[in-house]
C-alpha positions as CSV (number, residue, x, y, z in Angstrom):
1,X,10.6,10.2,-12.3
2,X,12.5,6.8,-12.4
3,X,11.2,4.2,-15.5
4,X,11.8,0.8,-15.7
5,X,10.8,-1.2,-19.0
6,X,11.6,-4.7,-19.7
7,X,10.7,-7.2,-22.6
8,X,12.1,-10.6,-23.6
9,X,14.5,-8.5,-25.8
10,X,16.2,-5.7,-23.9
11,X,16.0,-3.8,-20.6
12,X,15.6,0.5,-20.6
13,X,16.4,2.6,-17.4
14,X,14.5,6.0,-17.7
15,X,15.9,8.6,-15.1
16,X,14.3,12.4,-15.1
17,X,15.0,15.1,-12.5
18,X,13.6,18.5,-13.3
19,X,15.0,21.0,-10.7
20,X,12.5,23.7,-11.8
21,X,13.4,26.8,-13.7
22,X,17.5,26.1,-12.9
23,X,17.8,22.9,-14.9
24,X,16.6,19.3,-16.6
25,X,18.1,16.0,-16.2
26,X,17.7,12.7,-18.4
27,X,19.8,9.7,-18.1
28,X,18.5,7.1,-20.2
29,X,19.8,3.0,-20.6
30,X,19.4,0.4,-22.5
31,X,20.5,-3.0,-22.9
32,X,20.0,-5.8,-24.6
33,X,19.7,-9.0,-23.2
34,X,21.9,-10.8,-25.4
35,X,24.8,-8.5,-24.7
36,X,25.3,-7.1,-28.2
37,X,24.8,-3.5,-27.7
38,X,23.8,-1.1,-24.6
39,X,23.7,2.6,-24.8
40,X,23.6,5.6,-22.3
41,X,22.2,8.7,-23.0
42,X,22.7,11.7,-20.6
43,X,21.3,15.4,-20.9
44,X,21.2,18.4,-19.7
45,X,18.3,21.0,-19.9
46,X,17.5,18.2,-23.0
47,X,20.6,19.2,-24.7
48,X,23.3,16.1,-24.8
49,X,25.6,16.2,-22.4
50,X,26.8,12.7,-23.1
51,X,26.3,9.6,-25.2
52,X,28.0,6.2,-24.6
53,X,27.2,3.2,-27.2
54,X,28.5,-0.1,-27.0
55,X,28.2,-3.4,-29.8
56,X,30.0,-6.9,-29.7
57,X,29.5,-9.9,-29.1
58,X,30.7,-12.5,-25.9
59,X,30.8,-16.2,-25.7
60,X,30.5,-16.3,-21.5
61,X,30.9,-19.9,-21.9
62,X,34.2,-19.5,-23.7
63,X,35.5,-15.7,-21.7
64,X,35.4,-14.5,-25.3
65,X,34.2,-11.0,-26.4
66,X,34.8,-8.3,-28.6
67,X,33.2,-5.1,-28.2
68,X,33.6,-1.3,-29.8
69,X,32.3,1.5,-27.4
70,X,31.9,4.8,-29.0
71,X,31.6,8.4,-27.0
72,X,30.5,11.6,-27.2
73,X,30.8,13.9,-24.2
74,X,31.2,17.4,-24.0
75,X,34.5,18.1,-22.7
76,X,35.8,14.6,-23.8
77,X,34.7,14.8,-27.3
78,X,34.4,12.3,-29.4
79,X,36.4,8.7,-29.5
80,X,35.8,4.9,-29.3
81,X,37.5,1.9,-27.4
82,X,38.0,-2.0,-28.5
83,X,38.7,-4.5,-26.7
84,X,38.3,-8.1,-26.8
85,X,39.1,-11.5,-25.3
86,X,40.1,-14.5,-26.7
87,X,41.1,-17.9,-24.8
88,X,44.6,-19.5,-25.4
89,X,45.9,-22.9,-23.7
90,X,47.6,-21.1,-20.9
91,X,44.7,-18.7,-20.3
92,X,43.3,-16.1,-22.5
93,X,44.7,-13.0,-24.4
94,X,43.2,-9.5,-24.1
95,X,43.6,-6.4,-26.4
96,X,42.3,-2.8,-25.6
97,X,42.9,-0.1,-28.4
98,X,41.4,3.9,-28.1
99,X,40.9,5.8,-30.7
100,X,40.7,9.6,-29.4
């Protein structure tokens, strides 16, 4: 089954596949509309499989952001990335850091 959901605030993505007795898929989204978070849920037989979350803020007007996602995944474990933008006379700067 494939659920959309929308509201002046944020959008969702529901996505379920059940396979029968083998196995249970979820992927879930959502975003808000004023780009200051998003996360992604994923499962398997409604155990986590993975978990992506993202928070920041972004001035489009300006191309300046700065933004923190944070994992979960089995296999990948657990870690988070920054990055952000900021303008400068003779462009912009950018600066990406991980955290494992």
């Amino acid at each position: 089954t494939i659920q959309i959901e929308s509201d002046n605030e944020k959008d969702a993505l529901n996505i379920h596949f059940n396979l029968g007795s083998t196995s249970n898929y979820s992927l879930e989204f959502d975003v808000k509309r004023d780009l200051t978070s998003a996360v992604l849920d994923i499962k398997f037989n409604n155990n986590a499989l993975a978990n992506f979350k993202i928070k920041g803020k972004a001035d489009l007007g300006q191309m300046k952001f700065k933004y923190e996602l944070r994992y979960s995944a089995v296999g990948l474990g657990n870690g988070k990335f920054r990055f952000m933008r900021s303008p400068t006379k003779d462009g912009g700067k950018m600066k990406i850091q991980w955290s494992p």
